[in-house]
C-alpha positions as CSV (number, residue, x, y, z in Angstrom):
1,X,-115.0,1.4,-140.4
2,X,-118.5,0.4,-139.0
3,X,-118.7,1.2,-135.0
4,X,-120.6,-2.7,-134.7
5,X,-118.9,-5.4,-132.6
6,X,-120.0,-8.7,-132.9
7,X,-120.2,-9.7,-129.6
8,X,-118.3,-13.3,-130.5
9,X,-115.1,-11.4,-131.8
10,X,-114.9,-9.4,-128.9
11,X,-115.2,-12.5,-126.1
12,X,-112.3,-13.7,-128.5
13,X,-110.4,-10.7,-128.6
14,X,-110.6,-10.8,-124.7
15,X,-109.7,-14.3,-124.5
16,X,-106.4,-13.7,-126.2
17,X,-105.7,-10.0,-125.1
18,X,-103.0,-11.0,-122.2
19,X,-101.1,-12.6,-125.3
20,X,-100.5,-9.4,-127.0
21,X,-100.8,-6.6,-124.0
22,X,-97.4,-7.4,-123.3
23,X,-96.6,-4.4,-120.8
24,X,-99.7,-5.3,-118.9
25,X,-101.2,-1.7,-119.8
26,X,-104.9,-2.6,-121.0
27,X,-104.2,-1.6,-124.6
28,X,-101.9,-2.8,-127.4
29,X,-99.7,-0.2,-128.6
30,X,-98.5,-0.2,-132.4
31,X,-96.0,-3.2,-131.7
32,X,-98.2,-5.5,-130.0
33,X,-100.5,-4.6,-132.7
34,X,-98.5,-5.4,-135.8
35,X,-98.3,-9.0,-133.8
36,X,-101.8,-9.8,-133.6
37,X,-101.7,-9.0,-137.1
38,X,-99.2,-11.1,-138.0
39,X,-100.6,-14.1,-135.9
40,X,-104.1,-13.4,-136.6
41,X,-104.8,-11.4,-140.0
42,X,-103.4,-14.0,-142.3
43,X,-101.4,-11.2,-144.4
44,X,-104.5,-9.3,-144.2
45,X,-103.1,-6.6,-142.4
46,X,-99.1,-6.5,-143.2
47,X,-96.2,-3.9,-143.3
48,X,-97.2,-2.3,-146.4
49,X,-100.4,-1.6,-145.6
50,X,-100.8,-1.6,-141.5
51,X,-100.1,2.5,-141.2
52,X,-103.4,3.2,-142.9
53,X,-105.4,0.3,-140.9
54,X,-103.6,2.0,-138.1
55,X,-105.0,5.0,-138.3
56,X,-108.8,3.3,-139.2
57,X,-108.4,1.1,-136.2
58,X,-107.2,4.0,-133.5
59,X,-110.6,5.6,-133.7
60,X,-109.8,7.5,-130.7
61,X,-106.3,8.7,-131.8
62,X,-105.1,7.6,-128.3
63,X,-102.3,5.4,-130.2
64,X,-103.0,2.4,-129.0
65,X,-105.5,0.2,-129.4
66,X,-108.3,-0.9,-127.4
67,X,-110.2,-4.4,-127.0
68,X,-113.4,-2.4,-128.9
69,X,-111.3,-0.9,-131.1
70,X,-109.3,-4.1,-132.5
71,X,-112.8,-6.2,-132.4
72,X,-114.5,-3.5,-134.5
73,X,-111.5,-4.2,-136.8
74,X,-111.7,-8.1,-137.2
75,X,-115.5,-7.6,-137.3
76,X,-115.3,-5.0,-140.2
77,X,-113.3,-7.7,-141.9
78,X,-115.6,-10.5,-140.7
79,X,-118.6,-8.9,-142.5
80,X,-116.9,-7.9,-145.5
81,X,-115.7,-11.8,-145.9
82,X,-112.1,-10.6,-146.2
């Protein structure tokens, strides 16, 4: 997965992030994750196949999820027209 953000994405991603960080922590861990997906990838991203976007999306291997880190995702997408 590219390492550009657009800029747009992320503002939205930031807009919405309280939504999703449920525990308050800064980061979405795989739970809150799999519900942005599900509210925002339109099947995109689903069960069968959100392990392996895991693993592309955690670029850190922190498990869990930044705001960079899921914006590079939709971005990635965004380019891609998928």
């Amino acid at each position: 997965m590219d390492e550009y953000v657009d800029q747009n994405v992320l503002k939205w991603v930031e807009s919405i992030w309280s939504t999703y960080d449920k525990d308050g922590d800064d980061k979405l861990n795989k739970y809150e994750a799999r519900c942005f997906c599900d509210d925002h990838m339109e099947g995109k991203i689903d069960q069968s196949n959100f392990p392996e976007m895991w693993d592309l999306m955690d670029r850190d291997k922190s498990g869990d999820l930044d705001r960079n880190e899921l914006a590079r995702m939709i971005t990635w997408f965004k380019i891609r027209g998928i």
